[in-house]
Phi, psi and omega in degrees: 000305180304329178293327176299334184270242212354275175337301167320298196314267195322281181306307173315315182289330196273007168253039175067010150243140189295113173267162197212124159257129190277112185267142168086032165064232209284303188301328182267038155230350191261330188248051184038047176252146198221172181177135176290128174238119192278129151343287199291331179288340170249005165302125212088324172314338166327276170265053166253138156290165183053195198258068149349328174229029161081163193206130172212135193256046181283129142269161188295133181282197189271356188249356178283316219268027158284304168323296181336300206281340164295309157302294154314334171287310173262351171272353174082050160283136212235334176175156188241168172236130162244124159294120164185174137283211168325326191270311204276339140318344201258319178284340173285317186308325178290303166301306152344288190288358193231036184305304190317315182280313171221105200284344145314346169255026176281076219218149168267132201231088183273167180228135262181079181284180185198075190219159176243023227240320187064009216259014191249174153337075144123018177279012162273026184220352192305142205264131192129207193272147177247104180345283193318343155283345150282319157308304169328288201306330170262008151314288189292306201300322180300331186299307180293344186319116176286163148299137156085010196280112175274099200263146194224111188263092179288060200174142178290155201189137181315150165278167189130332217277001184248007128288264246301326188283321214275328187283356225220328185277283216311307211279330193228053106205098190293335162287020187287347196065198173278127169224180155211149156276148211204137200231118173219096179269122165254089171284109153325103161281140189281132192135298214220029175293318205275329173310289203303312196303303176345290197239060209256148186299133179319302212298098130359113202243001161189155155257142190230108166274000000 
């Protein structure tokens, strides 16, 4: 997530526009909190994990797209990039349908998937790892599977991806018995990429039974 808001940021200020990061998805466009992001303000972002300015999978309730829109009238917006899945898909369509009500939100709204799910509009662009070869393999894994069996997603992988696996073994073998998936993400740091690639750290950072 942080490299795509770097990238935004960077291409927008080099076409002359102030871009502004909505921190925390949907609730932080309903309570205006916004902030101007400067080329130098996403410096490093590269090699960070997560969202620097938050991720929330909230859809708007019927009394937010007043707020929404209050916001966008006053912060001057001009057009949004939504990073999501399902929920940010599911909330732009609702501003869409509610042009009539509120004409501000007649503003151009690209959508950005970010799923692991593959299941939206335009997810042959989905930004990350592309699944399916992790589904595969744990399609195979579930055939072989042992009791007591430890899986390991050794790749930086969206969160989620150590259910999604585990849902994915329990569903194409309901006999798997006890296992757990285990997530050791190899983050590239900008700099220190090719060290990190080498020497990449030992450490297991959550588990899912």
């Amino acid at each position: 997530m942080n490299t795509v808001v770097r990238a935004a940021v960077r291409w927008g200020s080099d076409q002359g526009h102030t871009m502004l990061g909505i921190y925390n998805g949907f609730p932080g466009l309903i309570k205006g909190d916004l902030k101007e992001l400067s080329w130098m303000d996403v410096s490093g972002w590269v090699g960070q994990g997560g969202a620097e300015i938050g991720t929330n999978r909230a859809v708007p309730s019927e009394g937010d797209y007043y707020s929404i829109a209050r916001t966008i009238e006053e912060g001057r917006i001009d057009g949004l990039l939504v990073v999501g899945g399902e929920s940010g898909y599911d909330s732009v369509y609702e501003m869409f349908g509610r042009q009539k009500e509120f004409p501000t939100f007649r503003l151009p709204i690209v959508c950005l998937p970010a799923t692991i799910d593959n299941d939206r509009p335009g997810s042959e662009l989905n930004i990350g790892a592309d699944l399916q070869y992790v589904a595969s393999a744990a399609r195979s894994i579930a055939d072989h599977i042992n009791e007591g069996l430890i899986i390991i997603n050794k790749s930086t992988v969206p969160v989620g991806t150590g259910d999604w696996v585990s849902d994915i073994v329990r569903e194409q073998n309901p006999d798997a018995g006890d296992f757990a998936v285990v997530s050791c993400p190899e983050f590239l740091r900008e700099g220190s990429a090719i060290s990190d690639f080498m020497q990449p750290p030992p450490d297991c950072y959550w588990l899912t039974r």
